[in-house]
Structures are given as C-alpha cells and as structure tokens.
N, C-alpha and C positions, 0 to 999 in steps of 0.2 A: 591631978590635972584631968581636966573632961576629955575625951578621945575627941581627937581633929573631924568636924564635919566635913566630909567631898562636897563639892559643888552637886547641885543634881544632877548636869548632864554627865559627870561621871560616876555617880550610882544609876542613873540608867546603863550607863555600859557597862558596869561592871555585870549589872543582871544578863544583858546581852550576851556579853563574852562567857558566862558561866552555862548562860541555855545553850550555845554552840558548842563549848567544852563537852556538856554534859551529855547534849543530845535531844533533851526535852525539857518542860518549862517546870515535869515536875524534878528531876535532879537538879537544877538549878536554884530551885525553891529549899531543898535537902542543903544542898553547898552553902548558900550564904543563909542558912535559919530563916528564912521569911515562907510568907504562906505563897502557894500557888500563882493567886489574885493578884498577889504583889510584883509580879514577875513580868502576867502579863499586863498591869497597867505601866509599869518600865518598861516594856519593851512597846506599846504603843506609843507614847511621850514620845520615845526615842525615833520613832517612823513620824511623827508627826510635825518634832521640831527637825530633823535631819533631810528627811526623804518624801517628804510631799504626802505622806499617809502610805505610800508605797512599803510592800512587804519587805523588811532585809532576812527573813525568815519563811521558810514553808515546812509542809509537810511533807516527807518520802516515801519510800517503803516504808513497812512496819512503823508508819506513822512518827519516826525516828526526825529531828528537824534538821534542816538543811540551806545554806546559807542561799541568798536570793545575787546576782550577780551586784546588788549594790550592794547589800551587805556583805559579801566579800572582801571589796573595799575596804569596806571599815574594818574588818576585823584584823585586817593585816596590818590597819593601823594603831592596832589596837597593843601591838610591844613598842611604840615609842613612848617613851617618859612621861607621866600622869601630868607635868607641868606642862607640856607641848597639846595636851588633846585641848585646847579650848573650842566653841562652839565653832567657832570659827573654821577651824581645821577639820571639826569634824563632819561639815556640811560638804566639804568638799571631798573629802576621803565619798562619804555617802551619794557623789553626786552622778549621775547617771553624764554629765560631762567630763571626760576625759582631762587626767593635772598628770603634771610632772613635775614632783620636788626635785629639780637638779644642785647638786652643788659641783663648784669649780674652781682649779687654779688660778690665781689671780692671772696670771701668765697666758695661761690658755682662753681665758675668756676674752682675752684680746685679740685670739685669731682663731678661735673658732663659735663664737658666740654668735656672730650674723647666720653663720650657714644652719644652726638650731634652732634659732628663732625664726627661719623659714620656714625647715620642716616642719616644725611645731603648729605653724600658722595654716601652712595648707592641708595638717590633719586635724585642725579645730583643737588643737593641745594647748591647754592653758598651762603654760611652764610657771615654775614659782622657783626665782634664782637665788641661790649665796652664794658665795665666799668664802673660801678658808686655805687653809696651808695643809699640808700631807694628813697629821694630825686628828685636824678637827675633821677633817674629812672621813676618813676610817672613822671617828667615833661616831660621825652621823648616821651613815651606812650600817652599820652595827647596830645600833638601836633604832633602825630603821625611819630616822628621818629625813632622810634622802630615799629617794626609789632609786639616784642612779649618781654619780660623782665621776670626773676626770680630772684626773693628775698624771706627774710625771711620776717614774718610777727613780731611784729604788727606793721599792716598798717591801718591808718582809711580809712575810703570810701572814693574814689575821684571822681570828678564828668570826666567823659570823658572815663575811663576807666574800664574794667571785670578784677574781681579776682579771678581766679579757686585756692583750695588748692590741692596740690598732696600729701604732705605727712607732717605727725602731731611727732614733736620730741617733749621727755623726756628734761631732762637738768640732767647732771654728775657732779661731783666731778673731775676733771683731776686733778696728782700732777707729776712733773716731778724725775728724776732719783735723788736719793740723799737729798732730800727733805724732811722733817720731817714725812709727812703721810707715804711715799715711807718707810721709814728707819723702823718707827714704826707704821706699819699697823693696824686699828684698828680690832677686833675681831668678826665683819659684815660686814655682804654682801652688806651694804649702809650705808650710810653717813648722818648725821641732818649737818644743819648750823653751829647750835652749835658746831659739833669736830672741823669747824675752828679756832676758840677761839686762838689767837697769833698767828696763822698761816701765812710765808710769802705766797703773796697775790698778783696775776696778775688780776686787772682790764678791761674792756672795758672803749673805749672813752668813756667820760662822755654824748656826743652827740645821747651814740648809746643805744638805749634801754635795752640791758644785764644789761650796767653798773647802769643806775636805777634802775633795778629789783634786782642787787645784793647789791645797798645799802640799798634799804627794807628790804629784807631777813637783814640784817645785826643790821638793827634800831629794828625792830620787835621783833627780842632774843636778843638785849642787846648784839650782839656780836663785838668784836675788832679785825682788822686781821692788819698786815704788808704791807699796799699796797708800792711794789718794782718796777712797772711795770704797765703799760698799752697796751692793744695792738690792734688793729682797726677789724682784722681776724684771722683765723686760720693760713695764712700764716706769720703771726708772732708770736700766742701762743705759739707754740711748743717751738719754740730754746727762748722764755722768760723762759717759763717753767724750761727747763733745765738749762740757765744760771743763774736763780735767787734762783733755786730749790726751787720753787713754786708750789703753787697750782691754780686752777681756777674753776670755776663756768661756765661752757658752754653747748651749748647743744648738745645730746647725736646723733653726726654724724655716726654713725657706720650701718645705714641701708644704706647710701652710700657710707663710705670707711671706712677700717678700721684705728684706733689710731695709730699711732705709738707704737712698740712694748715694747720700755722703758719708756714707761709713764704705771702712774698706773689709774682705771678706778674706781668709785664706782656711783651708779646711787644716787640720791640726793634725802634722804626722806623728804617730804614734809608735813604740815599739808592741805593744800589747793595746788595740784601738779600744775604745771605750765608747759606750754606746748608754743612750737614755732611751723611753717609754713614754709613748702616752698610750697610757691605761684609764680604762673602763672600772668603777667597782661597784658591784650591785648587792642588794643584802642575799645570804644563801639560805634556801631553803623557802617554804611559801609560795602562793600566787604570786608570778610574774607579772611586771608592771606592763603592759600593752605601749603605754607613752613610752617608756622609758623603749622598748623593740624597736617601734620604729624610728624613736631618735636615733640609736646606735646604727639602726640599717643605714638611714643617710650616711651618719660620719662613716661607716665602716667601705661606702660607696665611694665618698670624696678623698678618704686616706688611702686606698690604694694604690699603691704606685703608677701601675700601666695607666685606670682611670685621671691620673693629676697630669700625666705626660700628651694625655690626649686633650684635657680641659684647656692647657697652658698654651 
C-alpha cells in the first residue's frame, strides 16, 4: 500500500513545526530528510497562504529562530489533531485578529452566553462556539481544541488541562405550576428530601451526575418519588416541570438568572450540603490565550458575589 499523502498545507506545517522544534531551517531539513531549500520554500507557502506574507519566523541571538507573535498562534495550534488543522482554521490560529475557540454546557450557555458575547465584542474577539457535555469537553481542551471550556463540576483531575472555579452553587427544590408542592406548599422556608416522599419526580440522565446524587439522597431516607421525566439541562427542565407538574432537585442558578416566575423555589435542607462549580478549563502548559484572559476576567467580574448583589 503506498504511504497516505498529507494535504500540503499540512506538510507545510509540518516543516514549520520542525524549524521551531529544532531551532533552524537547517535541523529541520536534518529531521524530516529534505534538503534546506525545501524547508524554506514550506515555510514561505505557509506565510503566504496563512499570514499575508508576514513572517511566523525570525532570527535571534546566535541566529537561532524564533517564533514571530503570529506564529506563535499557530504553533500552539499545532497539538490539535491533524484532522481539525484545515486551511481554514489555520488562517485563523495565524491571524493577527484576535479568536477564541470556546466550548460550553449546554446549560451554561443559556445563562451566561450574552454576557461573553459582549465582552467578546467590545474587545474585537471573534468567538467560535460548541457544545458538548463534561466529556467532550475535557477532550477538547486536552488536545487543545478549545482555548477555553465552562462546565459544571464534578470533574476529576485530567491530566493536560487547569481547572479555575468561579462560582460555588447550593442545589433547590424546583416544582412546577400545578404541582402537588406548588398546590400545597409546605409551611418552611426549605425543603428535606424527605417532603418528596410520592412526589411526581423529573430526573437527570442517569449519565449525568445530579442524577446519581439524587438517587443517594433518595436511598439514604428511604424515600420513593414518581420518576415521570428525565431531562439532560435546564433547557428542557422547565416545560418537564410544567408538563408533568413536577418537581426536581437542581442547582440553585439564580446568581446567574433568574427561575422562571411560575415555578416555585425552596432551597434543599441538607444533613451534609452538597454544592456544584462552574468551572473554567484551559489547556496547561504553552502560550496563554489572550481571548480566552479576558473573557474569564469578565465572568470572573460578573460571578462574584458582592459585584451580583450590587448589579441586582
């Protein structure tokens, strides 16, 4: 079988990333067996179609080469998966305009996705958003194609990537309109496990951590509830809630939007309280994403408590 040809823009890089490895155009001629000439017409191409003719390369001391700030860019892009560099992506990694690959909880992007797409906007950040679950998220971040990701927690350690937390939530009681809690409200200000007792009963995926902690809570007092429902995020709680007139076990989002106004709300007395994260996770090690700083400086502005109590 004939060995697999690369597209060329990825034997351009590959010459690229080996003259940065190595230092100079002639180790990098040494590394992958081609001659000199060959290295430097690669690595022209590569300023030509990417960077306007602009250098990603100079000279240093002892004539040793050294990454130009757009080529820096690139070459940090240069450990995500040979399938993800299309020219596409690589004109932007190279682009002297400021990106930021974010990825995000589906959950979170529902309440805090305006306040990034501002900051973004008033420092000229051209964001480039996905999607994903705990999961795919860590894997992005890890092979660096995310500069930055927010989830909830718990996450265990991964090795490849930083965890910052911005902000520590409670976990409620939610019960929708018409609902047994709704109908006949108990006579406190919070809730045990226990008042669920035959309570209809909306779920998380069994996949998703809530839903484990709510069948503990559940085995722990001996309680039985009416599971009618499951739902992945918030962007399907709600109209569960309502259609099933249910209640749930979620955590307590209201230091970044508020409930809907026809649900009812009780904070969830605990013996041992039980707290979630939203967490930050960035790849470790390498050039620091600039986009990605001062996104987090916003949210890290808008999640602190005293600053929410003064906005509100």
């Amino acid at each position: 079988m004939p060995p697999r040809k690369l597209p060329r823009h990825l034997v351009w890089l590959e010459s690229f990333a080996a003259a940065v490895e190595s230092g100079s155009l002639e180790g990098a001629a040494e590394h992958l067996g081609v001659a000199r000439s060959v290295i430097s017409e690669h690595l022209r191409a590569l300023e030509d179609a990417l960077a306007d003719g602009q250098p990603l390369l100079e000279r240093g001391p002892g004539r040793r080469l050294h990454l130009t700030a757009r080529g820096e860019k690139l070459y940090e892009g240069t450990q995500t998966p040979l399938h993800q560099l299309d020219l596409k992506r690589l004109r932007d990694l190279a682009s002297a305009e400021p990106s930021l690959r974010l990825g995000l909880n589906t959950t979170l992007s529902n309440f805090l996705l305006a306040g990034i797409a501002e900051d973004a906007s008033r420092a000229n950040i051209k964001p480039e958003v996905r999607f994903g679950g705990p999961f795919e998220l860590v894997r992005l971040v890890q092979t660096h194609q995310l500069d930055l990701a927010l989830d909830f927690t718990p996450l265990p350690p991964h090795r490849g990537l930083e965890a910052e937390s911005l902000l520590r939530l409670p976990f409620v009681v939610l019960a929708g309109p018409q609902s047994d809690l709704a109908l006949h409200p108990a006579a406190r200000r919070s809730l045990h496990v226990r008042d669920l007792e035959g309570q209809a009963f909306v779920d998380w995926l069994r996949d998703d951590p809530y839903g484990g902690a709510n069948s503990a809570r559940f085995a722990a007092h001996g309680v039985t509830v009416r599971e009618v429902a499951r739902g992945e995020s918030f962007l399907h709680l709600f109209d569960l809630l309502r259609a099933f007139r249910a209640c749930a076990i979620a955590p307590d989002l209201r230091p970044l939007r508020s409930f809907p106004e026809d649900l009812s709300v009780w904070p969830l007395r605990e013996e041992a309280p039980q707290f979630i994260e939203v967490v930050a996770l960035r790849p470790s090690g390498g050039p620091r994403s600039e986009a990605a700083r001062l996104v987090l400086d916003g949210l890290r502005q808008r999640l602190t408590p005293g600053r929410r109590r003064k906005t509100e």
